[in-house]
C-alpha positions as CSV (number, residue, x, y, z in Angstrom):
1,X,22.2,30.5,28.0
2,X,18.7,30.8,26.8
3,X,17.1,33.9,28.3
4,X,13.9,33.0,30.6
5,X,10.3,33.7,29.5
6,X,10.0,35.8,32.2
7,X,12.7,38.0,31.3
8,X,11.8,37.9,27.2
9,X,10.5,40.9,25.9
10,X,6.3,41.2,26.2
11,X,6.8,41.6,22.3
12,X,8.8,39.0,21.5
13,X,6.8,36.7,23.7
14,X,3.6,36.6,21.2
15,X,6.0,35.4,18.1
16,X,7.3,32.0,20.4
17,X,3.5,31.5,21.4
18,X,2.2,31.7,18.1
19,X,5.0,29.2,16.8
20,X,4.4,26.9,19.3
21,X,0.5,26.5,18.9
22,X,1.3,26.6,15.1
23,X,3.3,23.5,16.0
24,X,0.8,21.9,17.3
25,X,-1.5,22.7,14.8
26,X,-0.2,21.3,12.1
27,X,0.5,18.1,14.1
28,X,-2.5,17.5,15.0
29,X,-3.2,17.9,11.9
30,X,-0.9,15.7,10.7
31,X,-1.8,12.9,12.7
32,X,-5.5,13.2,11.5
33,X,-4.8,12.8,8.2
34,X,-2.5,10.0,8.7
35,X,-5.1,8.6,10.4
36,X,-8.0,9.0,7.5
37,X,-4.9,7.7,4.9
38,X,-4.4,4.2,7.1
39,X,-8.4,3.9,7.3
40,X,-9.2,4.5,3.5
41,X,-6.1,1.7,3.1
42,X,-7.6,-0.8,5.1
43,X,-11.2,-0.4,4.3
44,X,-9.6,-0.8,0.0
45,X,-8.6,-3.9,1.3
46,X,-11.3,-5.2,3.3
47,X,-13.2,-4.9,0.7
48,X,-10.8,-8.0,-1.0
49,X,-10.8,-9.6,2.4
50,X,-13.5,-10.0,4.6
51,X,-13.4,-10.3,8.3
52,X,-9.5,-9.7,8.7
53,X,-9.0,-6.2,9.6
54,X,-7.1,-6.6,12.3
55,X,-4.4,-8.9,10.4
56,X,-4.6,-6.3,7.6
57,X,-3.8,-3.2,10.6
58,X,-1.0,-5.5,11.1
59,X,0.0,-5.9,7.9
60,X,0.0,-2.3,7.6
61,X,1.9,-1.7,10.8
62,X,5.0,-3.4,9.0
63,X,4.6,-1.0,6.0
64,X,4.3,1.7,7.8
65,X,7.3,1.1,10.2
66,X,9.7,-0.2,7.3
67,X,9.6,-3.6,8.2
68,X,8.5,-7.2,6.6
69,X,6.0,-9.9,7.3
70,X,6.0,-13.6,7.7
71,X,2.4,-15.3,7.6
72,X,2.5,-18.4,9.1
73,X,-0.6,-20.3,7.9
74,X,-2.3,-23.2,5.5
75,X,-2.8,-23.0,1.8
76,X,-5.9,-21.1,0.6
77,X,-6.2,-18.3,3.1
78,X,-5.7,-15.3,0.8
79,X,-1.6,-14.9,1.7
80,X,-1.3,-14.2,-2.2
81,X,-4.5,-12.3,-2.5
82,X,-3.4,-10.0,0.6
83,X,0.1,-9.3,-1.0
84,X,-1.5,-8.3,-4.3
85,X,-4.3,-6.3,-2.7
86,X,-1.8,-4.3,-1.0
87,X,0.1,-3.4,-4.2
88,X,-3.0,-2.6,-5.9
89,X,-4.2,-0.1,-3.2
90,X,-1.1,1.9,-3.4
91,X,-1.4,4.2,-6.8
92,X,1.7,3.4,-8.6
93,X,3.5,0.4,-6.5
94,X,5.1,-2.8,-8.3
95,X,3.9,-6.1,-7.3
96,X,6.2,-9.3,-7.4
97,X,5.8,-13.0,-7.1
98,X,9.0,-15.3,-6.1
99,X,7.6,-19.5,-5.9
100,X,10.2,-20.9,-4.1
101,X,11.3,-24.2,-4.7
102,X,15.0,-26.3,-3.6
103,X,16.3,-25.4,-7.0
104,X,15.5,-21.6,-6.8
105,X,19.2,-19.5,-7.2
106,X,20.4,-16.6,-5.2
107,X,20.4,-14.5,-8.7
108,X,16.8,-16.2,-9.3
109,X,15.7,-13.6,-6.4
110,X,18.3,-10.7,-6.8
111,X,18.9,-11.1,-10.5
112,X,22.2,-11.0,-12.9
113,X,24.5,-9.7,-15.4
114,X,24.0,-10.5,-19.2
115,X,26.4,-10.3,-21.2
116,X,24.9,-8.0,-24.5
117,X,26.3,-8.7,-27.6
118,X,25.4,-5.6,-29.1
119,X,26.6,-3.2,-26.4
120,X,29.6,-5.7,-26.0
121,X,29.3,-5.5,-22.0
122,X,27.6,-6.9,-19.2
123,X,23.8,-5.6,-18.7
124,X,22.1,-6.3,-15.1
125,X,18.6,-7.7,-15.4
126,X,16.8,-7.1,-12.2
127,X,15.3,-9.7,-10.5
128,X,12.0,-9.8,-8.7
129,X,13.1,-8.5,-5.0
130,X,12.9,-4.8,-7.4
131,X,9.2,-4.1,-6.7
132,X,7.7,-2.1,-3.6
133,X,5.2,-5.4,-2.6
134,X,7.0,-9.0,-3.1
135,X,5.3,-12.4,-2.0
136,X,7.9,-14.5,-1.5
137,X,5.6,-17.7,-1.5
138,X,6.7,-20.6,0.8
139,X,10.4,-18.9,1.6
140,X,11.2,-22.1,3.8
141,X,11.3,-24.5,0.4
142,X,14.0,-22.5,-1.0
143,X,17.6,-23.3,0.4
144,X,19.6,-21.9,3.0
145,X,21.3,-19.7,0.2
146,X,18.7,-18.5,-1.6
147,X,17.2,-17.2,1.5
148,X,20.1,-16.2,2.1
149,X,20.3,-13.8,-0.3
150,X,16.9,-12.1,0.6
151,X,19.0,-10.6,3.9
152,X,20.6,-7.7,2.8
153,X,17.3,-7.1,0.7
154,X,15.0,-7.2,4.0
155,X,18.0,-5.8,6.5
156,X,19.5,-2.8,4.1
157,X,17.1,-2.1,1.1
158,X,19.6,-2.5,-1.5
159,X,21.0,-5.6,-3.3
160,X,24.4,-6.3,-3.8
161,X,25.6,-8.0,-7.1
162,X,29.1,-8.7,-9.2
163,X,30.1,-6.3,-6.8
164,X,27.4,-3.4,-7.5
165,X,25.1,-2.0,-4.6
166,X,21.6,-1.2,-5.8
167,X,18.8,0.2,-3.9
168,X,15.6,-1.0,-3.9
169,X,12.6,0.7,-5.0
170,X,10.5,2.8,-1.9
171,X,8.1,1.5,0.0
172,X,9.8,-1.9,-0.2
173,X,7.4,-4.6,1.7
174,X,8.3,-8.3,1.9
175,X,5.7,-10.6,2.6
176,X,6.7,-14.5,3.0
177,X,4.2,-17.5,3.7
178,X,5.3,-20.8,5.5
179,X,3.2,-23.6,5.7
180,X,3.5,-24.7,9.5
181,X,1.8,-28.0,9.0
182,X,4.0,-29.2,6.5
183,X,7.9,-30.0,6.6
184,X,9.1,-32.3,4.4
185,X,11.7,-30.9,1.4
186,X,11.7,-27.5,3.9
187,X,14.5,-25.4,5.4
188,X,13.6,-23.8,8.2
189,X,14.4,-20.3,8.6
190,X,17.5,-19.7,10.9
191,X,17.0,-17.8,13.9
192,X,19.1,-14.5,11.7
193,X,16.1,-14.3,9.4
194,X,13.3,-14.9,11.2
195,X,14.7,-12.1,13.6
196,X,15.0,-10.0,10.1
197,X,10.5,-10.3,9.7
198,X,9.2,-7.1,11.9
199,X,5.7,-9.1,12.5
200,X,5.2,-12.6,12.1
201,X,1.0,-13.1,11.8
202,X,-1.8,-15.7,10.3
203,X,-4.7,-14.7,8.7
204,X,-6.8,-18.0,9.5
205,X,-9.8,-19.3,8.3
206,X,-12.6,-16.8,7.9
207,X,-15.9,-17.0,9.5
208,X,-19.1,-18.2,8.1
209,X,-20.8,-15.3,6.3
210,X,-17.2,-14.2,5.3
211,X,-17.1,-17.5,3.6
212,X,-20.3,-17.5,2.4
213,X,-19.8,-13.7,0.5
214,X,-16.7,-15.1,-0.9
215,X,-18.6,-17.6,-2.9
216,X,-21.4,-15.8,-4.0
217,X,-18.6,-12.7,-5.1
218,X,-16.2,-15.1,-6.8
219,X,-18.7,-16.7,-9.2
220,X,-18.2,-14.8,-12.1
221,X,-15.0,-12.3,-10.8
222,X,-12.4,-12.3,-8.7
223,X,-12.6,-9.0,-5.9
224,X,-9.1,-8.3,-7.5
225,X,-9.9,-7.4,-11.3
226,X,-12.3,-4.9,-9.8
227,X,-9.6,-3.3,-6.9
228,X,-8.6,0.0,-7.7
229,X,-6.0,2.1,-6.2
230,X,-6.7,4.5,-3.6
231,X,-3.7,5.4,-1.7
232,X,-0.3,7.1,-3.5
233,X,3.3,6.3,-2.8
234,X,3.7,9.9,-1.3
235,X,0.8,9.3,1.4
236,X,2.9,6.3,2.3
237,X,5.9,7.9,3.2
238,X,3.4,10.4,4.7
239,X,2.2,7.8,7.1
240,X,5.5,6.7,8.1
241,X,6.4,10.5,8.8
242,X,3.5,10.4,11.2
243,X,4.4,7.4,12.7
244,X,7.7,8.5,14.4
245,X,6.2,11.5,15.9
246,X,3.4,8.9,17.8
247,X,4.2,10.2,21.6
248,X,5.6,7.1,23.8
249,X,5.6,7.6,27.5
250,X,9.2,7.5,29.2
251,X,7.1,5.1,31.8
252,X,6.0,2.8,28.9
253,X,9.4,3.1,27.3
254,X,10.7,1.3,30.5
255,X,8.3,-0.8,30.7
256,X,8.5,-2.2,27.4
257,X,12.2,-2.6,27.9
258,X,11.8,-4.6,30.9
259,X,8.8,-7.1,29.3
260,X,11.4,-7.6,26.3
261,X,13.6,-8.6,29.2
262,X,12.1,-10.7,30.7
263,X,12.0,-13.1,27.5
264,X,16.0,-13.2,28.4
265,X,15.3,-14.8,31.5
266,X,12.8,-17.4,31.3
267,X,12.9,-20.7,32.1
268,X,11.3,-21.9,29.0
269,X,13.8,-19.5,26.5
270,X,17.0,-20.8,25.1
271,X,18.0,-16.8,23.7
272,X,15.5,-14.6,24.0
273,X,14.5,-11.5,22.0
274,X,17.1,-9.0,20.7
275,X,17.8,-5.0,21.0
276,X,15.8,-5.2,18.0
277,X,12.9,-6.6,19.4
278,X,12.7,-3.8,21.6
279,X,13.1,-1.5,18.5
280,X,10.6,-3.1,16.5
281,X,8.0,-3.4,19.4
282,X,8.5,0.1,20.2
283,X,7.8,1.1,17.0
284,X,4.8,-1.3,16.1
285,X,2.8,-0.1,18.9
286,X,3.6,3.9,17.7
287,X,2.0,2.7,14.6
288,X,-1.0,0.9,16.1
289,X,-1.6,3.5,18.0
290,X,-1.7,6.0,14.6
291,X,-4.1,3.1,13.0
292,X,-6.3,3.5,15.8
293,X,-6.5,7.0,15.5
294,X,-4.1,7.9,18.6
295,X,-1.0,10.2,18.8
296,X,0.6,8.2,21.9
297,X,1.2,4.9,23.1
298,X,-1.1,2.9,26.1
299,X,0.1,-0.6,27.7
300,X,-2.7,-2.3,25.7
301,X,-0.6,-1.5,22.3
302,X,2.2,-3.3,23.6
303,X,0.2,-6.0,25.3
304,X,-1.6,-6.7,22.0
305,X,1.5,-6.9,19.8
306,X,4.0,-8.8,22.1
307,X,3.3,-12.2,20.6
308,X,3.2,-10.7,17.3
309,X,6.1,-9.1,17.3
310,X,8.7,-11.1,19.6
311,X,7.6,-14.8,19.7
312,X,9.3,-15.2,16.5
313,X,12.4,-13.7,17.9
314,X,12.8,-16.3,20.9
315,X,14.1,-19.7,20.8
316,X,12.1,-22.0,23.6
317,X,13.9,-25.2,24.8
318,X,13.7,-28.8,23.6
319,X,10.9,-29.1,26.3
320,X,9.4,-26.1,26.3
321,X,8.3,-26.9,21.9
322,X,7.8,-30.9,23.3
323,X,5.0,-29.6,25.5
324,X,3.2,-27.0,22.8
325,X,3.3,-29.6,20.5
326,X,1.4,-32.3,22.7
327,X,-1.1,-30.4,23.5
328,X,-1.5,-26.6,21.9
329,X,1.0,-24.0,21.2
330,X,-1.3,-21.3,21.2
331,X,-2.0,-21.9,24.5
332,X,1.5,-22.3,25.2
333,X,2.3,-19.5,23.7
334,X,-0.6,-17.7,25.2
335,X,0.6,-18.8,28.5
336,X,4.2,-17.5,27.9
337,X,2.9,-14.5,27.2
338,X,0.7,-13.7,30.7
339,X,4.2,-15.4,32.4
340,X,6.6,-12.1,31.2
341,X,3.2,-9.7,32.3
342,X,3.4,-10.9,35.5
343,X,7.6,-10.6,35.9
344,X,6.8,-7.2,34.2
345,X,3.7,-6.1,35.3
346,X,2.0,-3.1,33.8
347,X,2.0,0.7,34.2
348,X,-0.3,1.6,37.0
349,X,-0.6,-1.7,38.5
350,X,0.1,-1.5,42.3
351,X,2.4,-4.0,41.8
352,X,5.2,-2.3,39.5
353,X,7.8,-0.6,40.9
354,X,8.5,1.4,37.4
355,X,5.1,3.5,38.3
356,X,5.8,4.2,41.5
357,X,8.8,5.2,40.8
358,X,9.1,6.8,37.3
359,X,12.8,8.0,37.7
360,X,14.3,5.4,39.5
């Protein structure tokens, strides 16, 4: 049985004090330089990208929780240039390109065994899933097996092939582009994968003087040729470190349970979001939170990521897709959204029983 403060020794009591602000010392100042490493990564890449730093926070969320993102927008707004600028911030990190196309093989993505006639055995030659930033351009043209095969890449790090496990290099970020607006020769992604992207985003058209400096800059270089790296792997995993000690409320932690809930229950949801939307919520909004500069969790981190994070996860009925698509999904969307609020309302609101009632 642990012997009570009040019974410890008056000399031995110094030694725990000492530890514990020592403790909270160096977490505080841990969180503040995780905080000055996620700020001098985003401002390297809004200087590539103009007007988009939220998108690029969320970009950055995925990274810095281990998990992939699916940018769901038209040609020509910087998905490519985003994936690139990303690689080139990190000191050290291995970009990779996969086009994909119907006639694109599994061991196009993972790679294969060649047979070496000089060695007289088979040699693996890695394919290009073995880099720490991939763009997998247009994932929904490639077939059902090929996209397949980037499961076990995005779900377990590692790549299985001939029977030989291989781990993939660390960070390991997967970044794939749809084109919503245009489905002929497409696969779309089965509910198992899409569930497998952390974040699904857009970056979107940018605004006028955005569009404006990116002709005038572009004229005689590209922003990329002149990018330089200003983050290391090491500060990465530092960041991610920091991320799992971001404080999260046992009140929020219910609360976010019960919102992801409620997508289980709606009238307009076929299967809602998994356990591992509630993981990957849960863990987004600790690493918002660090981007911001915070060391805990509010409400408006989860508020601002539920779409982000979950939508993707849900399958809506027959109905429920017919009406978005007569007149506007984001507002469908938008409206699906403020719908679970209200069956989960809040922390703090005087309707929610969770506040009142913390331990219920």
């Amino acid at each position: 049985m642990a012997t009570p403060i009040r019974d410890t020794p008056a000399d031995s009591i110094t030694p725990v004090v000492e530890r514990a602000l020592a403790d909270r010392q160096d977490g505080a100042e841990r969180f503040e330089r995780a905080s000055e490493i996620a700020t001098r990564f985003v401002d390297n890449i809004e200087s590539v990208i103009y007007g988009k730093r939220d998108e690029i926070k969320l970009v950055l969320t995925a990274l810095a929780c281990g998990g992939h993102v699916l940018l769901e927008d038209v040609p020509g707004t910087a998905k490519t240039v985003l994936a690139r600028a990303i690689a080139g911030t990190i000191e050290g990190a291995t970009p990779s390109r996969i086009q994909c196309t119907p006639d694109l093989q599994p061991t196009d993505v993972t790679g294969l065994s060649i047979f070496d006639q000089r060695s007289r055995d088979f040699e693996f030659r890695p394919g290009p899933v073995f880099a720490n930033v991939v763009l997998v351009d247009e994932i929904n043209r490639a077939t059902p097996k090929t996209q397949s095969a980037l499961l076990e890449a995005m779900a377990e790090y590692q790549v299985t092939v001939d029977g030989v496990t291989r781990e993939l290099p660390s960070p390991f970020l997967l970044i794939a582009t749809e084109n919503p607006i245009e489905y002929e020769g497409t696969f779309p992604l089965p509910e198992a994968q899409l569930d497998r992207f952390f974040l699904r985003t857009a970056l979107g058209y940018p605004g006028l003087e955005d569009e404006l400096k990116i002709l005038v800059e572009q004229r005689f270089v590209h922003p990329l040729d002149e990018l330089r790296p200003t983050v290391a792997l090491a500060e990465i995993h530092e960041l991610r470190s920091s991320v799992q000690h971001v404080y999260v409320d046992e009140v929020i932690h219910r609360w976010l349970v019960e919102l992801v809930r409620t997508t289980r229950d709606h009238e307009a949801v076929v299967i809602g979001s998994s356990v591992r939307g509630s993981l990957a919520l849960e863990r987004a909004a600790r690493a918002w939170a660090l981007l911001d500069g915070r060391s805990y969790v509010i409400p408006e981190d989860i508020e601002r990521l539920f779409v982000t994070v979950l939508v993707h996860r849900v399958v809506f009925t027959p109905s429920f897709v017919a009406r978005a698509r007569a007149s506007s999904w984001e507002d469908a969307i938008a409206e699906f959204r403020a719908t679970c609020l209200e069956l989960a309302p809040r922390p703090g609101s005087e309707e929610d029983p969770i506040f009142e009632h913390p331990h219920a």
